[in-house]
C-alpha positions in Angstrom: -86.5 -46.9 122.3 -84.9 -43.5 121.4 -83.0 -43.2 124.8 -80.6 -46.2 125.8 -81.2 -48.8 128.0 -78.2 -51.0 127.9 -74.5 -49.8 127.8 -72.1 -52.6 126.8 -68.3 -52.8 128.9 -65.8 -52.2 126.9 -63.3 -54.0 129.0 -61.2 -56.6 127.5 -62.7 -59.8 128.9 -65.9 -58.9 127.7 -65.1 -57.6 124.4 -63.1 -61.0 124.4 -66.4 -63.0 125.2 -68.3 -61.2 122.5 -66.0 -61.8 119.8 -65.7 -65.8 120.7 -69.4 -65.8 120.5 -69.5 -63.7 117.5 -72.1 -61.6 118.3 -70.1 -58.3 118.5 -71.8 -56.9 115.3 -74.8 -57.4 117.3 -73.9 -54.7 119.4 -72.6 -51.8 118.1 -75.5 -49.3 118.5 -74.9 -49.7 122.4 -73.1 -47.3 124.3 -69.4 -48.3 125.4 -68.2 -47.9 128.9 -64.9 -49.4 130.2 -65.9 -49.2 133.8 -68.7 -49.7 135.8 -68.2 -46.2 137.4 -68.4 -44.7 134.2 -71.7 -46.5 133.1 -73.6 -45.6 136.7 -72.7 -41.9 136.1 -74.3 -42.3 132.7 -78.1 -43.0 134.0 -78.2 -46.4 131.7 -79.9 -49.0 133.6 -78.1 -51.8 132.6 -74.8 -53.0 131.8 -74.1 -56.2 129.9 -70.4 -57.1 130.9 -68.4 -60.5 132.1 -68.4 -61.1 135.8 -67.2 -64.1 137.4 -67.0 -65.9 133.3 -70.6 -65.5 132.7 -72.2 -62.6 130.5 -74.4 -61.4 132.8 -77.3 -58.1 132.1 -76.3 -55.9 135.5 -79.1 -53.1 136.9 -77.9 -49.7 137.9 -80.3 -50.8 141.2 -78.4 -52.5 143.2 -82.0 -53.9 144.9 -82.8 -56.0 141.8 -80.1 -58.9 140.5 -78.1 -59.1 137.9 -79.7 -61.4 134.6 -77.4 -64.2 133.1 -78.4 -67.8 131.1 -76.9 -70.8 133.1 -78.7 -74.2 132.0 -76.8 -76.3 134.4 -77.7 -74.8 138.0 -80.5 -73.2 140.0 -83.7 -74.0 139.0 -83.1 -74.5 135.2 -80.5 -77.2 136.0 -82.7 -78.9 138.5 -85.9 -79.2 136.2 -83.4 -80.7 133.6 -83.0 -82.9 136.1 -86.7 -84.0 136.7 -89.3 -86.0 134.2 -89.6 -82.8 132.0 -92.2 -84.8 130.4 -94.5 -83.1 133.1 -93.5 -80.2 131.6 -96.8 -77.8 130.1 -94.4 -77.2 127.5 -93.6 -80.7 126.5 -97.5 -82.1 126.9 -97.8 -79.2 124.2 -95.5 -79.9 121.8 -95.5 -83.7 121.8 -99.7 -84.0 121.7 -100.8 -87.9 121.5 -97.5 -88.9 119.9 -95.5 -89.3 123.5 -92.8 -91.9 121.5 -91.9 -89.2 118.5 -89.2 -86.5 119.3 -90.0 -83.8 116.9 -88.3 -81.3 115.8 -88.8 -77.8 116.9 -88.2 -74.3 116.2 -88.5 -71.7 118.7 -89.1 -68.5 117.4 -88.9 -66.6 120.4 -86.6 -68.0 122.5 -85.5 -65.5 125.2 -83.8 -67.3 128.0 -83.9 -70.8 126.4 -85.8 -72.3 129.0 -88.7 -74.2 127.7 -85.9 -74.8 124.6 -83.4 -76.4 127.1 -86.3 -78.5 128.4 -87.4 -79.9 124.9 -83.7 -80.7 124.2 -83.8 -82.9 127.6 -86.9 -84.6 126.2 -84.5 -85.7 123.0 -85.9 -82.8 120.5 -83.7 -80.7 118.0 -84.6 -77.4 118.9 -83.6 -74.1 116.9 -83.7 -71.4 118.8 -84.3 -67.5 117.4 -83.7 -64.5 119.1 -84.0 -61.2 118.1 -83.0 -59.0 120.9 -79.3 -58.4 121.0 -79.3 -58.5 124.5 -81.3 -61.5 125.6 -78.9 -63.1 122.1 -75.7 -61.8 123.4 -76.9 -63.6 127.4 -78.3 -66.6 125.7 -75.5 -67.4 123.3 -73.2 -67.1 126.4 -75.2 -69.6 128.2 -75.6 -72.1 125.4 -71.8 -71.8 125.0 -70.8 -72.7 128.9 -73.3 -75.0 128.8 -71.6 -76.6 125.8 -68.5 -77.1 127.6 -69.7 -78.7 130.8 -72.5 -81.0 128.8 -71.6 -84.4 128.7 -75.1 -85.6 128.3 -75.9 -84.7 124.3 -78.8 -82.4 125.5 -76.6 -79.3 124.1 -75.6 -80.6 120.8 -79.4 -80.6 120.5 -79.8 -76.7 120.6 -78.7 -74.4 117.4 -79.2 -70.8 118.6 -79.3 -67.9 115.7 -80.0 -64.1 116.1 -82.6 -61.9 113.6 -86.4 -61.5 113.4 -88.4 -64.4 113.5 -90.9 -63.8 111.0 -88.2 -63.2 108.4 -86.2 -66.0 109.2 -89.7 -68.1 109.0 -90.8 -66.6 105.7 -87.9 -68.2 104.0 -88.4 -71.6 105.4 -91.9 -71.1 104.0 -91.7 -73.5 101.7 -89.7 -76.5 103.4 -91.9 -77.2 106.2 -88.7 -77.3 107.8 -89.7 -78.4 111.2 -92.2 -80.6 113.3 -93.3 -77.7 115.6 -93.2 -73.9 116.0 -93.3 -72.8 119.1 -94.1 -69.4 120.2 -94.1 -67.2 123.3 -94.8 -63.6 122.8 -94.0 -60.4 125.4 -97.5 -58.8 125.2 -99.3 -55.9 127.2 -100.9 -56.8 130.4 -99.4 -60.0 130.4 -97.0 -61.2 133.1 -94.8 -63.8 131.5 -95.0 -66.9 133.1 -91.5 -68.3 132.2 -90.2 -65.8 134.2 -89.4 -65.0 137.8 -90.3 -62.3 139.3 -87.2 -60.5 139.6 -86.6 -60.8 135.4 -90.2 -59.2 134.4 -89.7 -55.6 134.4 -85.9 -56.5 132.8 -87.4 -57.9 130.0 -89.8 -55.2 129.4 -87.6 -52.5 129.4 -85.0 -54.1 127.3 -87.6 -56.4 125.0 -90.6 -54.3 124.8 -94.1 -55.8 123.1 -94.2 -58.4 120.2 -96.4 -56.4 118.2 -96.1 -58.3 115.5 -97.1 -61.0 117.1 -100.6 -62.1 114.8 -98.3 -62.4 111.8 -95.9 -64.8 113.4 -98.4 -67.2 114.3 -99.7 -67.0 110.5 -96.2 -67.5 109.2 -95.8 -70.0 111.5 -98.6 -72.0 110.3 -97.0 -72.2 106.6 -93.5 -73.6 108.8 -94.9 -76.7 111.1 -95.5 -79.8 109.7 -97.6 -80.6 112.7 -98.5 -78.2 115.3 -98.0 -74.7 116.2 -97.9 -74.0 120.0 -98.4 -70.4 120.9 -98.0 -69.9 125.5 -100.2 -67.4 126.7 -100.9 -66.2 129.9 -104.4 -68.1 130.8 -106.9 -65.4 130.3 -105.3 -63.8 127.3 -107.1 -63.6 124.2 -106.3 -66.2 121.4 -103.2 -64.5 119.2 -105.1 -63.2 116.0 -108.4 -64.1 117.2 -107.7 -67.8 115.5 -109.2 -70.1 117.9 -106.7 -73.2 118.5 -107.6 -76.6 117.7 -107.3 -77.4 121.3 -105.9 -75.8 124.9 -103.7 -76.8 127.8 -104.5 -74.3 130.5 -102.4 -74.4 133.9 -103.0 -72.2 137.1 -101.2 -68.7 135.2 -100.4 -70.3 132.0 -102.0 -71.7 128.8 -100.4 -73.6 125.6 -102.5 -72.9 122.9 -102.1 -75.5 119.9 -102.7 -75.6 116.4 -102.4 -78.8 114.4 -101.4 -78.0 111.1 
């Protein structure tokens, strides 16, 4: 996008925040505003800034709520709580083998939420992000979570920023993982993972994963067993490769390919 979308605060706890999570580099090609006043006069939609110790992703409408990663409350915390092994997500990525933990990398992680869930089932799960604002939210989130987790589940999440399919094409040949994962923004599609009120966030700040045919082929060279690919039910199989088999729910559909 030629225009910006997101100005970053320039306030001190924030810049603080940033730095701890190392992720200011990240963020340099985003406008700088030290206070809110000065960011709303701009016309940028959103403002990334600390509020109340979380990183949250604040909308200049003040009818729409502010975006921030927290893995231990609301409804993330209480499906952590639950048998995630009802989870779409986890039938997917386990398959027959419901005693093996594999090992997964998600190459799309956004918000970390089906990530967080495979961590509760007991998998190692890499996450990738490369959207400097959902990194900057996420790595936030993974970090408080990290210092209130007492269970293990966050020691099982590794969380690194850059493009996917580069990042795959050198684990190309190490068949580094058990599972790739994948879950694409596309046109026409409404998410599933997310609420309502985060769609249109997403797809102003994220745009389309048009790239999205080549990651599943890259993919396919990574996963020692299976790639799983969520698509919204009706959608069209990513690069017309037909899966080895389907998991279709009421909006959503895990499409898997055994390797």
């Amino acid at each position: 996008m030629d225009e910006a979308v997101v100005a970053v605060s320039a306030d001190i706890d924030s810049q603080d925040r940033l730095e701890s999570l190392q992720i200011t580099h990240l963020l340099t090609v985003f406008p700088r505003y030290h206070f809110s006043e000065d960011w709303l006069a701009s016309s940028i939609p959103y403002f990334l800034h600390i509020d109340q110790d979380r990183l949250l992703l604040e909308p200049s409408d003040k009818k729409r709520q502010p975006l921030w990663v927290d893995f231990t409350a609301g409804s993330m915390g209480y499906r952590g709580q639950q048998n995630v092994r009802n989870e779409m997500v986890v039938k997917a990525v386990l398959g027959r083998d419901k005693q093996k933990k594999p090992s997964v990398i998600d190459a799309t992680a956004g918000l970390g939420r089906d990530s967080f869930l495979l961590a509760v089932l007991g998998c190692q799960v890499t996450m990738i992000e490369r959207n400097p604002i959902v990194m900057a939210l996420l790595a936030d989130g993974l970090h408080r979570f990290q210092l209130q987790d007492d269970s293990g589940v966050a020691k099982r999440l590794a969380l690194f920023p850059g493009d996917a399919k580069n990042q795959l094409s050198q684990l190309a040949q190490s068949k580094s993982a058990d599972v790739v994962y994948l879950d694409p923004m596309f046109p026409k599609r409404e998410k599933s993972a997310l609420v309502k009120k985060e769609m249109q966030i997403f797809r102003d700040i994220v745009g389309l994963d048009s790239d999205s045919d080549e990651l599943l082929l890259t993919a396919k060279q990574i996963a020692r067993d299976r790639v799983v690919v969520k698509r919204a039910s009706k959608a069209e199989y990513l690069a017309n490769i037909k899966p080895t088999y389907s998991l279709t729910g009421r909006s959503s559909r895990f499409d898997i390919y055994q390797c």
